[in-house]
matplotlib code that plots the C-alpha trace (Angstrom):
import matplotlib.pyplot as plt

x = [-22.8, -19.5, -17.4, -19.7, -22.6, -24.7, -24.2, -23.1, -22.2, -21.8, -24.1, -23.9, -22.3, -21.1, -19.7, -16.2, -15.6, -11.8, -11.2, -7.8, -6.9, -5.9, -9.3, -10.8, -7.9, -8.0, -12.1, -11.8, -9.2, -11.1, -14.7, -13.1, -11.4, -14.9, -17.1, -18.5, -19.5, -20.6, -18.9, -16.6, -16.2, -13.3, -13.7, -11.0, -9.1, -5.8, -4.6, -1.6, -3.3, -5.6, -2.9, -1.1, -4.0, -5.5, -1.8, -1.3, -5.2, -5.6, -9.5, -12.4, -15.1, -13.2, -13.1, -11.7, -13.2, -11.3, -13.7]
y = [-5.0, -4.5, -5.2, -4.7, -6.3, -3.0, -3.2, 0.3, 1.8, 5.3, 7.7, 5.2, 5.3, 2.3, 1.2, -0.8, -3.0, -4.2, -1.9, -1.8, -5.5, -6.9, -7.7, -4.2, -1.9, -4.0, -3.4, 0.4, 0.8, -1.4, 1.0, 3.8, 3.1, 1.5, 3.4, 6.8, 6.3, 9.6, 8.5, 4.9, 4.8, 3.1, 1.2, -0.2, -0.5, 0.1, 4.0, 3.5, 1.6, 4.1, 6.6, 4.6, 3.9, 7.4, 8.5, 6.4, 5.9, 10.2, 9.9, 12.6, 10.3, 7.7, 8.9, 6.7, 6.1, 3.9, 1.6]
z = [-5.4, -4.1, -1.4, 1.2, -0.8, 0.4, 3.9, 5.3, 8.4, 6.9, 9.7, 12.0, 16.0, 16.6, 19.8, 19.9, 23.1, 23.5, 20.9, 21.5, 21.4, 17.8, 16.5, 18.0, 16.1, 12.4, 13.0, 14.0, 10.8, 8.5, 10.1, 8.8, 5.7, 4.2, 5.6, 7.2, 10.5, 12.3, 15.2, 16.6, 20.1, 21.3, 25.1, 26.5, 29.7, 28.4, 28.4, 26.6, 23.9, 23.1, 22.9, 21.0, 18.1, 18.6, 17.5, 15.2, 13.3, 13.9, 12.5, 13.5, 13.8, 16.3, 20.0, 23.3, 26.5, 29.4, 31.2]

ax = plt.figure().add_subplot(projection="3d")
ax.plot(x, y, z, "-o")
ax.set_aspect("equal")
plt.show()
């Protein structure tokens, strides 16, 4: 069936805790590139860091929030 062996996330919100930290960003990207989530939020503690991979990841569906 494919790479994902059916399993989407495409319409789905999905919540990314330490999204900032290695694991969180390769997630976010990989999120993104496979899929079509209606929205990723992004929660983190690190401002910087989310500037940093809003700036450099620049998707519509992936928003920050610093917690």
């Amino acid at each position: 069936m494919g790479e994902t062996d059916g399993f989407t996330m495409d319409g789905k919100s999905v919540l990314v805790t330490g999204g900032t930290g290695s694991f969180g960003q390769a997630f976010v990207r990989l999120l993104v590139e496979r899929h079509r989530p209606s929205r990723v939020l992004v929660y983190s503690r690190d401002e910087l860091k989310q500037f940093e991979m809003a700036r450099d990841l620049n998707h519509p569906a992936v928003k920050y929030m610093i917690g």
